[in-house]
N, C-alpha and C positions, 0 to 999 in steps of 0.2 A: 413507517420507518423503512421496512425493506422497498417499497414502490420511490422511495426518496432515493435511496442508494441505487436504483436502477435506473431510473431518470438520469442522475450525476454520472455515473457509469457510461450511458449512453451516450450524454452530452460530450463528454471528456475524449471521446476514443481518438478523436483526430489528434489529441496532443499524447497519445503512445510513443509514437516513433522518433519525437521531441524527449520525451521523458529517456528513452535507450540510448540517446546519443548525451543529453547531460549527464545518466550515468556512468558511460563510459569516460568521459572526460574529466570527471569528477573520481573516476577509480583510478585513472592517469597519474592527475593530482596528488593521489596520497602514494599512490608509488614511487613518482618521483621526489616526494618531499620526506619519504621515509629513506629512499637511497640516498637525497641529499644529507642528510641528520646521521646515520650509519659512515656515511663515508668521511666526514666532519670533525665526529663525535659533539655533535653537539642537541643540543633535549628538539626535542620533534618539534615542530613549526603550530602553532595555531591556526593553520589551511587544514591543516590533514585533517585535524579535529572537526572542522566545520563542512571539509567533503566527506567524511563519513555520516556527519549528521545528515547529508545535503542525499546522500546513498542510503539512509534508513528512512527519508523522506520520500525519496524515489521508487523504494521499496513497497511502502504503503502504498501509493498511486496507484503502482501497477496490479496489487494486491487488486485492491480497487476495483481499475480495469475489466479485469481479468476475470475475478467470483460474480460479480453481481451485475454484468451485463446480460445473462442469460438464464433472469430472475422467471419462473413459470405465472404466469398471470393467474388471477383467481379465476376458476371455472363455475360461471354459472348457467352452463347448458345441462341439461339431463344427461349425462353418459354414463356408461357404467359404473359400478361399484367399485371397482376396482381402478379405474382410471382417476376414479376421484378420491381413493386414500393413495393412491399412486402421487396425484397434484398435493394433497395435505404432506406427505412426508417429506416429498421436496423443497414445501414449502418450510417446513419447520427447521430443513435442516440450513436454506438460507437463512432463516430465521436465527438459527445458532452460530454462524458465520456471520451474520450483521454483529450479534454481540461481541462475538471474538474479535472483530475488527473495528469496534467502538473502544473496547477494552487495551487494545495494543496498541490505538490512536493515543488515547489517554497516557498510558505510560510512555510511549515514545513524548510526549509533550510533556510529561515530568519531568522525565532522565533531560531533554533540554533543557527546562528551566534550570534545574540543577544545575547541570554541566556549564551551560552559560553562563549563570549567575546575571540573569536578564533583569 
């Protein structure tokens, strides 16, 4: 699982800098359709609601990106003792950042279903 999240990570990096400019333009979006609806009075637009998802989607990516491109490979040279609960600890703690972000994939992909009523 975590040698999967690092492959995907790895693959993915070129579309970073793509991911920063649709969230900006997508944080655009709901500012300007929350100024639009405030100055109005009228109930918020159905965009905002979909760039905020589109921003809690672009969030995870970079999450993504970000944790688990710099995943430590398994050691299996002879090195010291200490190098090597040095590589398990590290390992275990991406190992607990894979779950936390399997887990918050999941519920982000509830709270849409919900939200959307897909």
């Amino acid at each position: 699982m975590l040698e999967l999240l690092a492959k995907l990570a790895s693959k993915l990096q070129p579309f970073r800098q793509l991911s920063y400019l649709l969230a900006a333009i997508l944080v655009g979006l709901i500012f300007s359709q929350l100024q639009q609806s405030t100055s109005q009075q009228q109930p918020t637009s159905p965009y905002a609601l979909l760039s905020f998802f589109g921003c809690i989607w672009l969030l995870l990516f970079n999450i993504l990106l970000s944790v688990f491109v710099n995943v430590p490979s398994i050691n299996t040279a002879s090195t010291g003792i200490f190098s090597r609960i040095k590589n398990k600890v590290q390992r275990s703690l991406y190992h607990l950042f894979a779950l936390l972000f399997i887990g918050l994939t999941l519920v982000i992909v509830f709270l849409s279903w919900r939200i959307l009523r897909v």
